[in-house]
NUMARMI-266496 format. One line per field, with one value per residue (C-alpha): residue number from 1; residue in one letter; x, y, z. Coordinates in Angstrom, 3 decimals. Last residue first. Example, Ala and Ser with C-alpha at 12.3 -4.5 7.8 and 13.67 -1.06 7.14 Angstrom:
<zakols>
drenfi = [2|1]
paza = [s|a]
x = [13.670|12.300]
y = [-1.060|-4.500]
z = [7.140|7.800]
</zakols>
This chain:
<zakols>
drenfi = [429|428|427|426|425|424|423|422|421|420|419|418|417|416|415|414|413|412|411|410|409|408|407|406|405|404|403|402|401|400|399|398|397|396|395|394|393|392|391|390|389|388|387|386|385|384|383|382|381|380|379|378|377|376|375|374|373|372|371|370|369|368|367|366|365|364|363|362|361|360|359|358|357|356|355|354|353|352|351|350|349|348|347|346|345|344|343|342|341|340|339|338|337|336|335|334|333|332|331|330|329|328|327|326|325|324|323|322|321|320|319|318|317|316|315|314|313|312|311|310|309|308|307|306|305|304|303|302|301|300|299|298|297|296|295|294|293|292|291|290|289|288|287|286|285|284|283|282|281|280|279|278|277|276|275|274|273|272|271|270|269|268|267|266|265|264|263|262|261|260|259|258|257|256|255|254|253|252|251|250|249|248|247|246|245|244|243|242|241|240|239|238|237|236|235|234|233|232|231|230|229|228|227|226|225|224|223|222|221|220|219|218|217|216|215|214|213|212|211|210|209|208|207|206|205|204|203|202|201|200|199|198|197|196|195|194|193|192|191|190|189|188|187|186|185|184|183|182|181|180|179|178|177|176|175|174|173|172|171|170|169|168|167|166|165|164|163|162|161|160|159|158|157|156|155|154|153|152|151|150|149|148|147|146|145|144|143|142|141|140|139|138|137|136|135|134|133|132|131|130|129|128|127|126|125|124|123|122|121|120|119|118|117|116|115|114|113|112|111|110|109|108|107|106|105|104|103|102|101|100|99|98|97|96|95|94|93|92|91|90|89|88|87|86|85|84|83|82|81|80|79|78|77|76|75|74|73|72|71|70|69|68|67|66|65|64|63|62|61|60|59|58|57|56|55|54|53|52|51|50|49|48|47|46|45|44|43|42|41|40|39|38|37|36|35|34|33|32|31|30|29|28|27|26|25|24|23|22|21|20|19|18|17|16|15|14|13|12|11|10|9|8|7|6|5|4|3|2|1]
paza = [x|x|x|x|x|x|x|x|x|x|x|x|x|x|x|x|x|x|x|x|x|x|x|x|x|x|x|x|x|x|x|x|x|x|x|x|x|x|x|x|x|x|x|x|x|x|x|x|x|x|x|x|x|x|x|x|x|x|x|x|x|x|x|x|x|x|x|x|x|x|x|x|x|x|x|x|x|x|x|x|x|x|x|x|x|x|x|x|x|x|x|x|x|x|x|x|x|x|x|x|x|x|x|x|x|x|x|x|x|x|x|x|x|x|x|x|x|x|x|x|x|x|x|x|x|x|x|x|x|x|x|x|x|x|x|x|x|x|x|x|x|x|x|x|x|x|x|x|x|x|x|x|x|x|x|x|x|x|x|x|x|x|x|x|x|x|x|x|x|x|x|x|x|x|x|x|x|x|x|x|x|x|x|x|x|x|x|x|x|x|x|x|x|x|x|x|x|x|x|x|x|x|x|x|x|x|x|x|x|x|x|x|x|x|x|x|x|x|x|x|x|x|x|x|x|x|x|x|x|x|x|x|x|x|x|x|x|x|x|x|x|x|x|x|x|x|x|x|x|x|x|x|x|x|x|x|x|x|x|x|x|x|x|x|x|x|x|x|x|x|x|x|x|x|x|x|x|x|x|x|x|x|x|x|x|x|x|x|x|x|x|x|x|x|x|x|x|x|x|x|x|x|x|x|x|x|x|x|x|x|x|x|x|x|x|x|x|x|x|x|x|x|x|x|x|x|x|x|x|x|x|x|x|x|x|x|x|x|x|x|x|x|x|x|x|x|x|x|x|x|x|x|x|x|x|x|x|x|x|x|x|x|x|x|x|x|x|x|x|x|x|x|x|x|x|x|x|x|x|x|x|x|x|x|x|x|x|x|x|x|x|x|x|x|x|x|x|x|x|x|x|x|x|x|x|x|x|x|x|x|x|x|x|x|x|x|x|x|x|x|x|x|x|x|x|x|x|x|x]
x = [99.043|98.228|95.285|95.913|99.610|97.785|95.346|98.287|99.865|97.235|99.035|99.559|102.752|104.236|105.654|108.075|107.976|109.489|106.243|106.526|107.413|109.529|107.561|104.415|105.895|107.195|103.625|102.766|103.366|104.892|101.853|104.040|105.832|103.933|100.561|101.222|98.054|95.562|98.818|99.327|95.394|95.767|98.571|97.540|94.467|96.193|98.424|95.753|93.610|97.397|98.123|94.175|94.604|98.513|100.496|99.887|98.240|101.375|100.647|102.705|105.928|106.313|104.377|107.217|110.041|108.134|106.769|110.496|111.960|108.615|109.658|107.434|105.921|103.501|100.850|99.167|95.421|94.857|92.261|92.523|92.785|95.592|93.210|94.212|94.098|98.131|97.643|95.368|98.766|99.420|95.656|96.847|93.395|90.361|91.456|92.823|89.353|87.863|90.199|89.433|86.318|86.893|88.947|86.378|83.577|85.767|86.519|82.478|81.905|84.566|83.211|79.972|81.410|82.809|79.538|77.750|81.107|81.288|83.274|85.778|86.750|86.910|88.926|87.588|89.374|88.472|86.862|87.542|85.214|87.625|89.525|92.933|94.994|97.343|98.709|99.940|98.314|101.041|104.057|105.893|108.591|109.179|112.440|111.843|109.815|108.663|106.918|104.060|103.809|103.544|100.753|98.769|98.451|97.385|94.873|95.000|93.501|95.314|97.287|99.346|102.399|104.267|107.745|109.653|113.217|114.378|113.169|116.887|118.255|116.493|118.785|117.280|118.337|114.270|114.459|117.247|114.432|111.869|113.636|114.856|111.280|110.413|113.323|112.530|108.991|109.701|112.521|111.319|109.745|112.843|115.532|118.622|121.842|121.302|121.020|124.861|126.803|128.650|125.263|124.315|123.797|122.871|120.019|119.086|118.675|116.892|114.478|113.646|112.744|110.974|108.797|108.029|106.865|103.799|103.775|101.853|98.785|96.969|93.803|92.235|89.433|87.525|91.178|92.995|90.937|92.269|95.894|95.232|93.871|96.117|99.356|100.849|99.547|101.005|104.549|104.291|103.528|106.798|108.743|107.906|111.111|109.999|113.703|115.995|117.404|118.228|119.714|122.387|122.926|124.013|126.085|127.710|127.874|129.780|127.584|127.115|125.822|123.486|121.509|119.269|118.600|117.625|115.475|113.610|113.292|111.326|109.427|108.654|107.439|108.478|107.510|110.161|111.217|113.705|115.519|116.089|117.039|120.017|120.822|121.172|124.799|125.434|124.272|121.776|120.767|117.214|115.778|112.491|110.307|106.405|104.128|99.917|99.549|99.030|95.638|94.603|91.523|93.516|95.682|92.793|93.176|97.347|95.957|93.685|90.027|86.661|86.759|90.258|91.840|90.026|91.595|95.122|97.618|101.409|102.749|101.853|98.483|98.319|94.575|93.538|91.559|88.991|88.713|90.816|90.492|91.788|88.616|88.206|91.859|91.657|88.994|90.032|92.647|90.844|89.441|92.518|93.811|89.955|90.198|94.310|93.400|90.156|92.358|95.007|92.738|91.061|94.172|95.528|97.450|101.048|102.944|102.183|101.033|102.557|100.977|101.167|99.642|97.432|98.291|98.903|102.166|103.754|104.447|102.048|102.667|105.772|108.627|110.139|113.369|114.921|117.098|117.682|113.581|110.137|110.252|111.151|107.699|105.823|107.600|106.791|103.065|103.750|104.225|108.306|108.957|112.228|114.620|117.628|120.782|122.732|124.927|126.792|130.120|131.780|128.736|129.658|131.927|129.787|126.531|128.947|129.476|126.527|125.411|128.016|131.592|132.772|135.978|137.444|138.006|136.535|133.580|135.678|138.033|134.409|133.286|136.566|136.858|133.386|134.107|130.993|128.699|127.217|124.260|123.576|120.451|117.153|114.721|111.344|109.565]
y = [-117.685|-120.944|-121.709|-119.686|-121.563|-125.206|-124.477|-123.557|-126.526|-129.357|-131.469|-134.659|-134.936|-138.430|-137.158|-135.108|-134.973|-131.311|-129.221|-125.860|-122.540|-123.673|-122.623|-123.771|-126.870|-127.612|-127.631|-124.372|-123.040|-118.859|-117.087|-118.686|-116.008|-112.732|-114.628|-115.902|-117.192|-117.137|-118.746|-121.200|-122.390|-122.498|-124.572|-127.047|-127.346|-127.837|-130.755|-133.064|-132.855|-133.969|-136.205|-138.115|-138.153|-139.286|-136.796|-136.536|-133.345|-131.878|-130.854|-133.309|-132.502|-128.665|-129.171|-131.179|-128.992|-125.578|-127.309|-128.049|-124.994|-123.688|-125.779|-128.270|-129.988|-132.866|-134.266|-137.121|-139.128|-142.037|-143.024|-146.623|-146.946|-149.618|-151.677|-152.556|-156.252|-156.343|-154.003|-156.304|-158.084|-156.232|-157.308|-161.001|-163.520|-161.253|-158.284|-160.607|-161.963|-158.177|-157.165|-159.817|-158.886|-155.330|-156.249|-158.846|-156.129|-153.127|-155.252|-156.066|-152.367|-151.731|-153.995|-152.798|-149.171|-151.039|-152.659|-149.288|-146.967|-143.602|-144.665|-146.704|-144.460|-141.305|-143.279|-144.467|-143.440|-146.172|-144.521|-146.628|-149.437|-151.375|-148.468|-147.599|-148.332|-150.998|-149.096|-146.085|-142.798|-140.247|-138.289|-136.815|-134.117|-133.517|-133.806|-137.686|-137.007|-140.851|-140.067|-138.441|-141.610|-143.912|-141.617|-141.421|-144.966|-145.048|-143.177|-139.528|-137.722|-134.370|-131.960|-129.387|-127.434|-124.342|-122.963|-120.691|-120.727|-123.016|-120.347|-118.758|-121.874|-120.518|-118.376|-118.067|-114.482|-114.070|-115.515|-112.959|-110.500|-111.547|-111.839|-108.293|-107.147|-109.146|-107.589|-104.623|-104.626|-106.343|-103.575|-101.621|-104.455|-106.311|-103.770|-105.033|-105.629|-109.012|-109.575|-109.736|-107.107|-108.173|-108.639|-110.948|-114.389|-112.404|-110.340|-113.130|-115.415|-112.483|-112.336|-115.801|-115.088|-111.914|-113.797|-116.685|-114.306|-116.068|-120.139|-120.926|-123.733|-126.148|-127.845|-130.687|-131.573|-134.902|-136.482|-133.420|-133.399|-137.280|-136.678|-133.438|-135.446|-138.580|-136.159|-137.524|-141.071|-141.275|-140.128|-142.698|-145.360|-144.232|-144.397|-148.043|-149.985|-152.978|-153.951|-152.427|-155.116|-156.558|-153.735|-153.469|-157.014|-156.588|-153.965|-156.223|-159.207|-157.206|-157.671|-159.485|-162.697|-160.224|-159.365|-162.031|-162.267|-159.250|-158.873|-162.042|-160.728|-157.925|-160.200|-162.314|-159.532|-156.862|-153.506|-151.850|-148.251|-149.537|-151.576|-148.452|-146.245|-149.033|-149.248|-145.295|-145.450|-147.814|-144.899|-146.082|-147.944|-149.831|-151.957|-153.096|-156.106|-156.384|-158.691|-157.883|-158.015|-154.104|-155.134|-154.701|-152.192|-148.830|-150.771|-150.991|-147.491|-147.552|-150.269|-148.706|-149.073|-150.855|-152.540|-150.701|-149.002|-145.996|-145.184|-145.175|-147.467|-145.594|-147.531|-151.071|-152.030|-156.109|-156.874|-153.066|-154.305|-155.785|-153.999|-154.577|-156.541|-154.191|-154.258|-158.233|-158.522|-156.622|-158.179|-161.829|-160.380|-159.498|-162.467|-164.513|-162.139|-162.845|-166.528|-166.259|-164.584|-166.547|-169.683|-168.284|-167.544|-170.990|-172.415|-170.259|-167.302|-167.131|-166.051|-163.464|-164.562|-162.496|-162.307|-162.875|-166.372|-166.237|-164.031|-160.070|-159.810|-156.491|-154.231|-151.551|-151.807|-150.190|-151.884|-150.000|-147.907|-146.825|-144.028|-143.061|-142.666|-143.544|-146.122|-149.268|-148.521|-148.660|-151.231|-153.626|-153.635|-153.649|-157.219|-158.643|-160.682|-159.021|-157.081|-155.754|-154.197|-151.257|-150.559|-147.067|-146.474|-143.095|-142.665|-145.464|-143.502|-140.819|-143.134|-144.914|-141.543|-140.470|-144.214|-144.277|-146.499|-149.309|-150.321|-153.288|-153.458|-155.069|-152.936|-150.171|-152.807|-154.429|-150.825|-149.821|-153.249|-152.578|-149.163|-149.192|-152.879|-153.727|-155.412|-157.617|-159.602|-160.084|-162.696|-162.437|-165.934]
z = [160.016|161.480|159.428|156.205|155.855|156.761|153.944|151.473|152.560|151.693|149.773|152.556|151.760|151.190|148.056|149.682|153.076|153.254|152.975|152.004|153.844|155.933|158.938|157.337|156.814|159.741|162.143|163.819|167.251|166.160|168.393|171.140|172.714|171.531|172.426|176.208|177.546|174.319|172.001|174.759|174.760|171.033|170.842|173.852|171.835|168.566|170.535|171.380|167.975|166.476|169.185|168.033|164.521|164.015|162.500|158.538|158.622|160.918|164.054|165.363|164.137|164.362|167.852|169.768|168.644|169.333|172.798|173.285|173.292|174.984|178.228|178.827|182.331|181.871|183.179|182.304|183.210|181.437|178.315|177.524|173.489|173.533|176.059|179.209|179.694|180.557|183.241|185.632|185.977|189.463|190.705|190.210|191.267|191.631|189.663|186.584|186.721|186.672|184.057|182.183|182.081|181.029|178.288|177.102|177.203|175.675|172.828|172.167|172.269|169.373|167.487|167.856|166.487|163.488|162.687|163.362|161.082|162.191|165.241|163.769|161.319|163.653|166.478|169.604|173.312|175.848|178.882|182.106|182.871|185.606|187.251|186.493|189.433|187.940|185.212|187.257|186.301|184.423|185.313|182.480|182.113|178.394|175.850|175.485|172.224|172.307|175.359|173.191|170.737|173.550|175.461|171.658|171.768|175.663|175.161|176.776|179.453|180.894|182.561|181.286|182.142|180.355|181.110|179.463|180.904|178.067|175.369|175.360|174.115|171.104|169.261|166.194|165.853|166.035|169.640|169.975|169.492|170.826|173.820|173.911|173.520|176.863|178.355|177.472|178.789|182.065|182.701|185.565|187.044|186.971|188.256|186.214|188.433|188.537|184.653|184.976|182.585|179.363|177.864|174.472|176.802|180.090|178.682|176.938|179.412|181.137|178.318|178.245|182.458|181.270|178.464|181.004|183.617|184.539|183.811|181.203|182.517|180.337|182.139|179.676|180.972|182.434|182.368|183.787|186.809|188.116|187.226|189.181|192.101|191.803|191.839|195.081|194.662|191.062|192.221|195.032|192.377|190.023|193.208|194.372|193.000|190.984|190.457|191.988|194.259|190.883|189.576|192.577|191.776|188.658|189.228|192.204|189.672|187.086|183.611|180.524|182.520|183.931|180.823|179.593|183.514|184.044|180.806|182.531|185.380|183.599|182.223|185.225|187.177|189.563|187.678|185.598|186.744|188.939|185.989|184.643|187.604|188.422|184.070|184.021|184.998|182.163|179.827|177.289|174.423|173.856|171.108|171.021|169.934|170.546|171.750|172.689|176.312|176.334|174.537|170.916|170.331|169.823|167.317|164.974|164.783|163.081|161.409|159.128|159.585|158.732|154.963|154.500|151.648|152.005|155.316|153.773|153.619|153.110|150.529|148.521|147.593|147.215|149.465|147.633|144.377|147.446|150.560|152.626|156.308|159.079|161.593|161.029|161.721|165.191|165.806|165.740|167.599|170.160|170.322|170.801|173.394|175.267|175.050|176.274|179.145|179.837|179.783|181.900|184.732|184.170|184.759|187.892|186.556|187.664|185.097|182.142|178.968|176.265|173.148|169.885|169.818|167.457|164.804|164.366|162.742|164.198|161.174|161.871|165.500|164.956|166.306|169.343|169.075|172.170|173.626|176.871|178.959|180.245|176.994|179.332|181.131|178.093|176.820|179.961|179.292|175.239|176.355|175.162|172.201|171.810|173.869|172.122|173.960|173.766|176.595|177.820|179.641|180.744|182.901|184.810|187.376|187.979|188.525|191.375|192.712|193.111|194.697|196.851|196.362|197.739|196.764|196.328|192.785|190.297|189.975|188.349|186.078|184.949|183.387|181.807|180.493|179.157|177.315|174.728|175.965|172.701|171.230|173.960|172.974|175.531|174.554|176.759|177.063]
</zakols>
């Protein structure tokens, strides 16, 4: 059973003296009114499922899976299965777990090694690829603040279950009935499907190849924002294709001031496939614009992404195969019985179709951090092609995407670097 704990409600006399009265207010207004208000609560033993749809935005922290204690029983079993449902469901958790531990047994003279593991240390593979073989039913704990204005939208990006009624639940008592309510009715709202219908042919292109698109212009447009940040005239009165090259230049240029607000009206797009794993650790940036397949309408036998050190190892690779069996079986039961629950047999590794809309801003952000040597393998493969396409579409405004250290000229992790600088200086200059 989900546990939810209130952490803190900031300005809840506020909140209860606006829903307290008898006033009815609309929606806009009602979001206006909460804003000054924000909640920070803790949800624990909850299906990875439901934390990938409370992580579509605000501010969370989710236990890595590196420290999640990978034993029988830690899962979540979702209601409703017949017996014999539940009994496959919990044959084919069990074995995957049974896996997962097989795949991250050490070697011996490492069982005790403390720090950062490394490949080395493991018969098979680290955790952080094991993970690509556990299902979305596996637990996990997280802890989530936001506005109280955003709790409505929140609960409406949850699907109807019995988790998230659960979350409901551990939360209402803490809140005005009517607010409550409103999230309630919210609950399992159809939006984030309708998105997926409307973009189910580019979600669909993007996972056989990965299209990356810089919109035209995007050095003018930065330009223009500079233009009006360091002019005391408005950029209307500028004749556009007369000035394309200076404005360009003039965006360099206060780019180089380190004045990067400017790169906001840059825009670049990309569609693609992804595991899951890497996904979770893209959404964790919460600077992008994401829409990506829903759950429940990827098909049986989907692609499951395999990393390099499970891959080049037979026994490991067999494994593998004998995950993707029992995940695709139980998707088939799950299918035939509870279609919406087929999500919690997706595999970590389950490649789905993304796209996203950037602003360079926050491509510069995004890519300092993961295409760093120590980023994980697979978002750090993802984001050097979206760095090189870039550079080939729009050179003089991106030509700069490279990870921290070579723009600090040295690596500031310390003695968890990975001690290859010089090489990443040569490749990016």
């Amino acid at each position: 059973m989900v546990d939810v704990s209130l952490v803190e409600i900031l300005n809840k006399e506020k909140l209860f003296s606006i829903f307290d009265k008898d006033k009815v207010f609309n929606e806009d207004t009602l979001k206006t009114l909460l804003s000054g208000s924000a909640i920070s609560f803790l949800v624990s033993d909850v299906s990875r499922a439901t934390t990938h749809e409370i992580c579509r935005g605000d501010s969370y922290t989710q236990q890595s899976m590196r420290y999640v204690k990978m034993q029988e029983g830690s899962y979540i079993v979702p209601d409703g299965l017949s017996p014999a449902a539940e009994k496959e469901f919990r044959d084919t958790m069990d074995g995957l777990l049974k896996i997962y531990s097989k795949m991250t047994e050490r070697k011996p003279g490492f069982e005790n090694k403390k720090g950062r593991p490394k490949p080395d240390w493991f018969n098979f593979a680290p955790p952080e690829d094991a993970r690509y073989l556990l299902a979305l039913a596996t637990s996990s704990n997280i802890f989530v603040t936001m506005p109280a204005s955003g709790l409505a939208d929140f609960f409406g990006s949850l699907s109807r279950g019995t988790e998230s009624e659960q979350i409901l639940e551990g939360l209402a008592p803490n809140l005005p009935h009517s607010l409550a309510k409103i999230c309630e009715e919210r609950i399992g709202a159809e939006g984030h499907k309708a998105v997926h219908e409307e973009f189910k042919q580019e979600l669909s292109e993007g996972l056989s190849q990965t299209q990356v698109s810089v919109q035209p212009g995007s050095l003018v447009r930065a330009g223009i924002g500079a233009y009006t940040s360091t002019s005391a005239s408005p950029a209307s009165v500028l004749n556009l294709e007369d000035k394309k090259e200076k404005l360009t230049s003039l965006a360099l240029k206060v780019k180089g001031y380190g004045h990067e607000s400017i790169l906001e009206h840059a825009l670049l797009q990309f569609s693609t496939g992804m595991s899951l794993v890497t996904f979770h650790q893209f959404q964790r940036h919460r600077l992008q614009k994401i829409i990506r397949e829903d759950f429940n309408s990827v098909p049986i036998g989907r692609e499951v992404v395999i990393p390099p050190n499970i891959y080049h190892s037979q026994e490991a690779r067999e494994l593998s195969h004998k995950a993707e069996e029992m995940s695709s079986r139980l998707q088939q039961v799950l299918s035939e019985e509870k279609p919406e629950l087929r999500r919690y047999a997706l595999l970590n590794g389950t490649k789905i179709g993304v796209i996203s809309t950037l602003n360079a801003r926050t491509l510069y952000h995004i890519a300092n951090e993961r295409l760093c040597n120590n980023a994980q393998w697979e978002i750090r493969n993802f984001f050097e092609e979206i760095a090189l396409e870039a550079r080939k579409q729009e050179p003089e405004l991106y030509s700069g995407l490279a990870p921290k250290c070579v723009l600090l000229e040295g690596c500031p992790e310390g003695l968890l670097s990975c001690g290859k600088y010089p090489e990443m200086k040569e490749k990016y200059k």
